[in-house]
C-alpha positions in Angstrom: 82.0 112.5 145.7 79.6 113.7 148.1 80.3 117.3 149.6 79.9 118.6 153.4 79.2 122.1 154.6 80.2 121.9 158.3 79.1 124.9 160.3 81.7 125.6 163.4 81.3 127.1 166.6 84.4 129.3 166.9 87.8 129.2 165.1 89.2 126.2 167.0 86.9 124.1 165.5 86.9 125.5 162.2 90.8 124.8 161.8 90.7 121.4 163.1 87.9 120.8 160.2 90.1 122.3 157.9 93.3 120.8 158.7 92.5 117.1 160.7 88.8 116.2 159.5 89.2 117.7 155.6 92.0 115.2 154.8 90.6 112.0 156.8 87.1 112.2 154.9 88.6 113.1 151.3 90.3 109.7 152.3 86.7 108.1 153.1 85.4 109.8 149.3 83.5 112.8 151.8 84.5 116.1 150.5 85.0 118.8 152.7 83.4 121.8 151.2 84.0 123.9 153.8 83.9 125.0 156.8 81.6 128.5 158.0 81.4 130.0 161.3 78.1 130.0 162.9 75.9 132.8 162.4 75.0 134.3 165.8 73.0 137.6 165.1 72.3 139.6 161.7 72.6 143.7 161.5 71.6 145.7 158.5 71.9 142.8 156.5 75.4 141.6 157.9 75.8 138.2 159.1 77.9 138.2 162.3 79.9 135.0 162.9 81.3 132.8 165.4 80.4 131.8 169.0 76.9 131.7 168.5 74.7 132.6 171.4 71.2 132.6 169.8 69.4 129.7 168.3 67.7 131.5 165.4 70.3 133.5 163.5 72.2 129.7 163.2 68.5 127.9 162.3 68.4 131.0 159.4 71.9 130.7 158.1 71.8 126.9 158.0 68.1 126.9 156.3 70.0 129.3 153.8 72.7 127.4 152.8 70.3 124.3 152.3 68.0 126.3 150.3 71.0 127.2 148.2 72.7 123.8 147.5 69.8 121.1 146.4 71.4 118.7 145.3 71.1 115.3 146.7 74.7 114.8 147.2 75.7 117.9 149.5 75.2 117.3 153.4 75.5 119.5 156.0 76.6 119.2 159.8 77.9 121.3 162.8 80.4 121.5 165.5 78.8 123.2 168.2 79.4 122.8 172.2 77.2 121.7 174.7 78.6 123.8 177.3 77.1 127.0 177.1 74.1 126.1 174.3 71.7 128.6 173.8 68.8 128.7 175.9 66.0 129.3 172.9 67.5 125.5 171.3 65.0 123.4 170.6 64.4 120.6 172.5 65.6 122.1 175.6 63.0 120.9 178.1 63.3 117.2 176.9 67.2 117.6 177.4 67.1 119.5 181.1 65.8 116.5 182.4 68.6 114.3 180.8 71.4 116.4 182.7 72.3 113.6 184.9 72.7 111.5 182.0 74.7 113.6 179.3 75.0 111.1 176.7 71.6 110.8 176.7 71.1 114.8 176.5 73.5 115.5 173.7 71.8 113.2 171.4 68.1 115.2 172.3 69.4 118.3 171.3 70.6 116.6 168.4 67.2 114.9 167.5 65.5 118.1 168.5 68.0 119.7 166.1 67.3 117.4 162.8 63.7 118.2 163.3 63.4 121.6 163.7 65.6 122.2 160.4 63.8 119.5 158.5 66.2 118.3 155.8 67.4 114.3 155.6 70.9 116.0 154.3 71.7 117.8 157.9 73.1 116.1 160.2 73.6 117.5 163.5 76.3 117.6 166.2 76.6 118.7 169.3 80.3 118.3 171.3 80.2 116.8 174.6 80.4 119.2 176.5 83.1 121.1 174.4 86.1 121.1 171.5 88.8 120.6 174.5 87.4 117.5 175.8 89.1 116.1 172.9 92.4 117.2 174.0 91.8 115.4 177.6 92.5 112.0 175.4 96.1 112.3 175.6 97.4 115.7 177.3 101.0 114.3 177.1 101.1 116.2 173.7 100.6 119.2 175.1 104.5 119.1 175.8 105.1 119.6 172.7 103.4 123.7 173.1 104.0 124.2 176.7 107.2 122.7 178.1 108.4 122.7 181.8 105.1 122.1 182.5 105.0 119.2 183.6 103.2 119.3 187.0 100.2 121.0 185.2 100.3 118.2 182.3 100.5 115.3 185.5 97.2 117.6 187.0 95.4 117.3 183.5 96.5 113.8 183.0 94.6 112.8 186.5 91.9 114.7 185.7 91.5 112.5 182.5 92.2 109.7 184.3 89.5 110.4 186.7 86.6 109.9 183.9 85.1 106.7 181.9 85.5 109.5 178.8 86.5 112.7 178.5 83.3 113.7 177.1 81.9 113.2 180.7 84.4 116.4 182.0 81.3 118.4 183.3 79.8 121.7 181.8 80.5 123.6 185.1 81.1 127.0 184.8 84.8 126.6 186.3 85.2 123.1 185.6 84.0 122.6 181.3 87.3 121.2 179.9 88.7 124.5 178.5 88.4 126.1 182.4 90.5 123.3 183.4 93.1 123.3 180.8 93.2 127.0 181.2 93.3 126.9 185.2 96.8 124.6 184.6 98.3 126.2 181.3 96.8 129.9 181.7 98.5 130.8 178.0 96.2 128.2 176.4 93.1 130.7 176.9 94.4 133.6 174.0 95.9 130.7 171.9 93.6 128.0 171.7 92.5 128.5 168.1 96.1 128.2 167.0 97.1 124.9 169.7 94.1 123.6 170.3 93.8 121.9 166.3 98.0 121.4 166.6 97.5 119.5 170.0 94.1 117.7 168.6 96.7 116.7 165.4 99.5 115.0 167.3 97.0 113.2 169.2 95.1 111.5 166.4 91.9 111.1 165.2 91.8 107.0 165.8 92.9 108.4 169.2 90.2 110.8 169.7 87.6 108.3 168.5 88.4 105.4 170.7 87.9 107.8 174.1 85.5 109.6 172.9 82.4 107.8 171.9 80.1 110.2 170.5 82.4 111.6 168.6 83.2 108.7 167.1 79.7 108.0 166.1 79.5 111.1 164.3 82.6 110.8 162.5 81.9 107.5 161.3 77.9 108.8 160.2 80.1 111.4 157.7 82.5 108.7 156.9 79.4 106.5 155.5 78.4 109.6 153.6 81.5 108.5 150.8 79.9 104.7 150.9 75.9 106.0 150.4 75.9 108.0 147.4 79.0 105.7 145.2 
């Protein structure tokens, strides 16, 4: 069974790795190794994780872990926003231009990515623009953490209902998925590590993948994983 390091942004992501995708691909014949935080600065010898602002303490931790596991059968992959990527990623230039066309950005990041770490077994991705947009595929479940809220849910819902895909919610400062969630349901902000996974779980992952589509062509690149090494 092939294994999968998966390097997350913050702690929201790394719970709904370990707790939604972990089961799904052990289902597929992908095992889940793990999930780390990404590396954002090293002090004295101390890795610091999570939220990572700076492209070169992630680049150095992931070069690490593929220097450390060889074999042919181990992959590695991230879960890292969009919104808010660090200005020293490579590829940048190539992806400014894109802005107006954000499916087309996401995936020179990604290219821009592979390449600069060099290894066939990584396999990049970036979220479009961030973690929440996921959540914008069926807000109805966030009744489930916050009710008598309805009137904010209805105000998410159209907000959904006003894009082709969630994953096209802008980047804006005020406006990324997260600030708009957080504008309606203010109590989402110092729990969204804890909901954020519990809402993405009552929603689905078939769910998720049908509205989002570059999700979906991720997920179904580390589902193949369990079909290419049997």
């Amino acid at each position: 069974m092939p294994r999968l390091y998966l390097f997350a942004e913050g702690q929201t992501e790394q719970t709904f790795a370990d707790n939604v995708l972990k089961l799904h691909l052990a289902c597929r014949g992908v095992y889940l190794q793990g999930s780390v935080l990404i590396a954002h600065a090293k002090k004295k010898g101390k890795v610091h994780r999570g939220g990572g602002r700076k492209y070169l303490p992630m680049k150095n931790d992931i070069v690490r872990f593929l220097a450390q596991e060889k074999g042919a059968d181990v992959f590695f992959t991230t879960m890292i926003d969009l919104y808010g990527i660090p200005t020293d990623f490579p590829g940048a230039a190539e992806a400014d231009s894109l802005r107006h066309v954000p499916q087309e950005r996401v995936e020179a990041f990604e290219r821009a990515f592979a390449k600069d770490i060099g290894d066939g077994r990584f396999l990049p991705y970036i979220q479009l623009h961030e973690y929440e947009a996921y959540l914008f595929t069926d807000v109805t479940c966030f009744r489930y953490f916050y009710d008598h809220h309805e009137t904010q849910i209805d105000a998410l819902k159209a907000i959904a209902d006003a894009h082709a895909t969630p994953e096209l919610i802008d980047d804006g400062q005020h406006s990324a998925p997260s600030k708009r969630i957080i504008a309606q349901l203010p109590d989402y902000e110092d729990a969204k590590s804890t909901v954020g996974p519990l809402v993405a779980e009552r929603i689905g992952l078939e769910v998720i993948r049908g509205k989002c589509p570059h999700f979906a062509a991720w997920l179904s690149r580390l589902e193949r994983l369990g079909d290419a090494t049997q």
